[in-house]
N, C-alpha and C positions, 0 to 999 in steps of 0.2 A: 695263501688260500683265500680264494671268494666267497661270501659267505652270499647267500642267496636270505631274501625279507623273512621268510618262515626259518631257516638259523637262526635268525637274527631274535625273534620273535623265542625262538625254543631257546634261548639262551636267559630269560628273562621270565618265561610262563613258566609255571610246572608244566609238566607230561599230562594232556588231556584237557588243560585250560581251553586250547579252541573250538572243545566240544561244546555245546550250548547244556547250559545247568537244568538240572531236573527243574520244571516246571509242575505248579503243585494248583488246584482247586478243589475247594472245597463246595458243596452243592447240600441243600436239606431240603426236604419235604414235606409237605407240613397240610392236612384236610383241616379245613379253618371248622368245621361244624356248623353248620347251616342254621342251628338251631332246636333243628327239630329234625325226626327221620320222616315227615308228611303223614304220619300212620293212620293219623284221625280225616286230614283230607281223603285221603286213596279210599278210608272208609266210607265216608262220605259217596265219593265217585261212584264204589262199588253198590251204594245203596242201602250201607250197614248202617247211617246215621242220619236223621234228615238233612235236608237241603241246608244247606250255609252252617250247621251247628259243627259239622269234622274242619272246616276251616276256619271258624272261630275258634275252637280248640287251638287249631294249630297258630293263629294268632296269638293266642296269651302263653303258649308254651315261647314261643320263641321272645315275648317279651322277660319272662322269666328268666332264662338263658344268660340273661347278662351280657349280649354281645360286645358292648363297650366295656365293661370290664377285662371279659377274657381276649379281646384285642389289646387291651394296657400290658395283660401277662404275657401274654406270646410280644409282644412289644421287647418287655425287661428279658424275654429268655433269647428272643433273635440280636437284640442290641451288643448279650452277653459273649454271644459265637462268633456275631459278624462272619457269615457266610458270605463266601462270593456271591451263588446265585440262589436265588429262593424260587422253589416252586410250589402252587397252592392249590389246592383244591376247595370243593363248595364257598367259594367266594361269593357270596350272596348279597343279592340286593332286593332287601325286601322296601316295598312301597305300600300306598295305601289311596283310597279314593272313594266318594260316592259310590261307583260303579266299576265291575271291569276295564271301562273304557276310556274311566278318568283315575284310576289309580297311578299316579304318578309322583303322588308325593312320600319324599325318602323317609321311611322310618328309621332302618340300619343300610349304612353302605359300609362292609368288611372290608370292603379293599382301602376305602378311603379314611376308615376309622384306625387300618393298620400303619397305613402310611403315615397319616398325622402323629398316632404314638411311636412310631420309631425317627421323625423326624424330631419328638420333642425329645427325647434321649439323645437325639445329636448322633445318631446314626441312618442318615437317612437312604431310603431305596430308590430308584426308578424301575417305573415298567416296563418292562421290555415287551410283553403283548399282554392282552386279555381273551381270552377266549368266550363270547359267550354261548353257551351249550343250550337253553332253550330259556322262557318266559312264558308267565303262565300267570294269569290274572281270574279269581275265584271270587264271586257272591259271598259273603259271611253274615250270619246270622246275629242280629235281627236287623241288622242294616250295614252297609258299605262292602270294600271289596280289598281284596289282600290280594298281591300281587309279588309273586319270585322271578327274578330274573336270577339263573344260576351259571355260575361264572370258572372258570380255572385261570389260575394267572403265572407269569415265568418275572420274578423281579430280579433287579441287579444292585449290588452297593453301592450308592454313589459317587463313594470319593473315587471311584475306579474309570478311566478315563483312558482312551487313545492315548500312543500305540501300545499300553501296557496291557489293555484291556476294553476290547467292544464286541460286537454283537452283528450279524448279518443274516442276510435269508432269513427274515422272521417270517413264520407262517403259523395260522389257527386253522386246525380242520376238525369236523366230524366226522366221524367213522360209517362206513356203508351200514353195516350193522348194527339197529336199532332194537328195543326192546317195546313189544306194544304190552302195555297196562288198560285192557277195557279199549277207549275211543282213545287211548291217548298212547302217542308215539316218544317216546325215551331214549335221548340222543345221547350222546358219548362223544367225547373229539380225544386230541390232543394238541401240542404248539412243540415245533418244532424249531429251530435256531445252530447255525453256528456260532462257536466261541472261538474269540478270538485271544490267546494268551500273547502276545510278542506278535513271533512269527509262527507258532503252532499253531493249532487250532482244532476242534473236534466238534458232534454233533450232540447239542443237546434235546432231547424229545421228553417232553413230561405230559404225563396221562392221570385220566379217572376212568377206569373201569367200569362196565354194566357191572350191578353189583347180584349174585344169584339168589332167588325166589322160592322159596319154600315150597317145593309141589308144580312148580311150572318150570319145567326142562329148559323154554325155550332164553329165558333168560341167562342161563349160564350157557347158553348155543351162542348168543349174542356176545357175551363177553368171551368166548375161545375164538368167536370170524374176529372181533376188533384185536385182540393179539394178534391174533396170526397176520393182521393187515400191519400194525407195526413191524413186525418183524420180515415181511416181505419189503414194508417202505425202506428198512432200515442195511436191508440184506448186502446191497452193495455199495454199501456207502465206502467211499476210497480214507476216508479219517477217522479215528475212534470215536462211538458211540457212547454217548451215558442217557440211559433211560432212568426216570426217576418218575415215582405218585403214589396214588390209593390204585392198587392194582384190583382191590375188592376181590381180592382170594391167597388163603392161607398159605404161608412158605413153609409151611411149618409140618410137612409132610409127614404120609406112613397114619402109623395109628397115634402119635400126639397130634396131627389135624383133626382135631374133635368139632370145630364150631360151623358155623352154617356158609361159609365161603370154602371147603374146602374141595376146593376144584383145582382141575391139573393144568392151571398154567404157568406155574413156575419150571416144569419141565420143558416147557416148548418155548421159553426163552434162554433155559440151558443147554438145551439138543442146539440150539442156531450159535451157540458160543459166547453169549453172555454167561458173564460173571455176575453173581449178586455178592455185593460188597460186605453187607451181612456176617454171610458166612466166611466169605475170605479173610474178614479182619479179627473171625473167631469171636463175635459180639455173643454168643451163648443162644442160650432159649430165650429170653425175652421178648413178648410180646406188644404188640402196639396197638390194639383194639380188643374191647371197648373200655376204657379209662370208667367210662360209668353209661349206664341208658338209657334210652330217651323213650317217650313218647306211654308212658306205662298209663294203664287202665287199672281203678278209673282215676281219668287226670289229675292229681294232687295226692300228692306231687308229680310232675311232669319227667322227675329225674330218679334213678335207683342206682344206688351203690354197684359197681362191677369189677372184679377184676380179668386185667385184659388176660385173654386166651388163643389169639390167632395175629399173625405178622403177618397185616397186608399192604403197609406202607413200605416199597421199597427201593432201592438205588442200584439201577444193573448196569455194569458197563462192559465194551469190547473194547481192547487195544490201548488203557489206560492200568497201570495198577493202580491196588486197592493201600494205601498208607494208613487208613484205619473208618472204622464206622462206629456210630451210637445211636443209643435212643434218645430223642430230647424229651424231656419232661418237665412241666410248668406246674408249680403251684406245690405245696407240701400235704395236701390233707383233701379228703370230700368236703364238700363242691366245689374246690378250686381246684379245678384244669380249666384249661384255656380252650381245651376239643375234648373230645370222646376219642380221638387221635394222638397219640403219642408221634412227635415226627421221629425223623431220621437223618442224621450228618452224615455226610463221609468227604473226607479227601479224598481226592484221587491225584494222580501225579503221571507225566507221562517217561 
C-alpha cells in the first residue's frame, strides 16, 4: 500500500492537528480623563464668566487631577492585564504660554506620561497611531494662556513582534459629522488598523463619540450621522471587525438608561450585526461612568463622589467570538481612580 504525505502525516497528528489553533486577543479601552469636563471654559465661551477667569478654573482643576499619578495607576492596572492592544481616549496634551500663540510649553502630556510608567514596570507599549481630534489654545485670567490639544490613541505590547503579530493600514480620521458649541466646531474621528495574528487577521476601529447635550438635540444628531458613518465604513469589510471606545451613550437600555447619554446607538450597531462583548460574555449590569465628577460649582473641590450608572465604554465585534469581557478598575477607594472611566477587557478569539 502507498501511503500518500497527508497518511503519513495522519498517522503521527491527532484528527484536526492541521487545522490552524484558535487564535485568541485580547483588546481594552480605556478614556484617560482629560482632567476636566471644560465646564468652566464652555462658561466662559458662552459668557457665563468673565474673560480668562472659566479657563483659569479649568487650569487648576486639571492641576489638581493628579494626571501623573493616575497615569502611575492605569500604568500598575495595564501592566497587570498586558493586553494586546490598548485603545485610548481624551489623551491630552495640555501646554501653557504667554499667549495663545506661544503656548507651547508641556505642562501634562498623557500619552507620554503613560508610556514612561508602563515602560518603568517593564511592560512597555508602542504606538501604533495617534489621532489628534482638535487644539485649542485660550487667554487665562489674569495672565498667559492654556492650551489642549486632544488626542485618541490605538497602542500595542511590545514584546509582540512579526510574523506572530503586526499592524497594517493604519489610518486617523474625523468624522463628517461635527457638533458646533457657539463659534466653535467639535470634531470626533476614529483610527482604524488591520491586525495581523499569524496568518489571520481582522479590522480594528476605536472611537470617541459626540457626547449628548442637555437641551440641544443637535448634538446627539451628531453622534447618531458619526455611528452610522462607522458602520457604513465598516459594512463590507471582507475580515472580522472589532470596534472598541467612549461610545458617549448608554448600553444600558429600556428604562435602567436613566443618565444623560442615553441615546439609541447601541441598537444601530446591533441591527448591522455587531456583537457587544459585554453582554455576550454575560458581564452583568455594571457600569463604567462616572467613577466620580468633575467640574462641580463652586470649584472646591473640583471633584464629587459618584457612582457610575451608565455603560458607555464598549468593545463590539463581527466575525470573532466573544471568550469573556470585564470591567477594569483602578484604585480601591475615593479619589483614587485613574479616570472618571472605568475601562473595559475582553478576548476575543477567532
Amino acid at each position: 500500500m502507498k501511503l500518500t504525505f497527508a497518511a503519513l502525516l495522519g498517522l503521527v497528528l491527532p484528527f484536526g492537528a492541521l487545522a490552524a489553533a484558535p487564535a485568541a486577543v485580547t483588546v481594552m479601552t480605556q478614556n484617560l480623563n482629560a482632567g476636566t469636563g471644560l465646564d468652566f471654559a464652555v462658561a466662559e465661551l458662552m459668557g457665563a464668566l468673565p474673560p480668562g477667569v472659566g479657563v483659569a478654573l479649568t487650569y487648576d482643576e486639571i492641576v489638581q487631577s493628579n494626571i501623573p499619578e493616575r497615569a502611575d495607576m492605569l500604568a500598575a492596572k495595564i501592566a497587570a492585564l498586558k493586553p494586546d492592544l490598548l485603545v485610548l481616549q481624551e489623551v491630552s496634551l495640555w501646554r501653557t504660554g504667554d499667549s495663545p500663540d506661544t503656548a507651547t510649553t508641556v505642562l501634562y502630556d498623557q500619552l507620554q506620561l503613560l508610556l514612561a510608567k508602563l515602560n518603568a514596570r517593564g511592560v512597555p507599549y508602542d504606538i501604533a497611531a495617534v489621532n489628534t481630534i482638535s487644539d485649542l489654545s485660550l487667554p487665562m485670567a489674569p495672565a498667559g494662556a492654556l492650551r489642549l490639544t486632544d488626542r485618541d490613541a490605538v497602542l500595542y505590547r511590545g514584546d509582540l513582534r512579526p510574523p506572530a503579530f503586526h499592524l497594517s493600514d493604519v489610518h486617523a480620521n474625523l468624522f463628517d459629522a461635527t457638533y458646533a458649541l457657539g463659534p466653535l466646531e467639535i470634531p470626533a474621528g476614529w483610527i482604524s488598523a488591520t491586525v495581523h495574528l499569524g496568518n489571520r487577521h481582522f479590522r480594528l476601529v476605536m472611537t470617541h463619540l459626540q457626547s449628548p447635550v442637555g437641551g440641544d438635540s443637535s448634538a446627539a444628531e451628531a453622534q447618531a450621522a458619526q455611528a452610522r458613518q462607522l458602520i457604513a465604513d465598516t459594512r463590507n469589510s471582507t475580515v472580522p471587525v472589532v470596534v472598541a471606545g467612549d461610545f458617549n451613550s448608554d448600553a444600558i437600555l429600556g428604562s435602567r438608561g436613566r443618565g444623560p447619554d442615553n441615546t439609541d446607538i447601541a441598537p444601530l450597531f446591533l441591527t448591522a450585526g455587531f456583537l457587544d462583548a459585554w453582554t455576550v460574555a454575560g458581564s452583568g449590569d455594571a457600569a463604567t461612568w462616572p467613577l466620580y465628577l468633575q467640574d462641580q460649582f463652586p470649584p472646591a473641590p473640583f471633584l464629587a463622589r459618584s457612582v457610575p450608572y451608565e455603560r458607555i465604554d464598549w468593545i463590539l465585534t463581527k466575525g470573532l467570538s466573544v471568550v469573556a469581557a470585564e470591567r477594569v478598575l483602578t484604585g480601591a477607594q475615593w479619589p483614587y481612580y485613574a479616570s472618571d472611566h472605568a475601562g473595559v477587557i475582553a478576548t476575543l478569539q477567532f
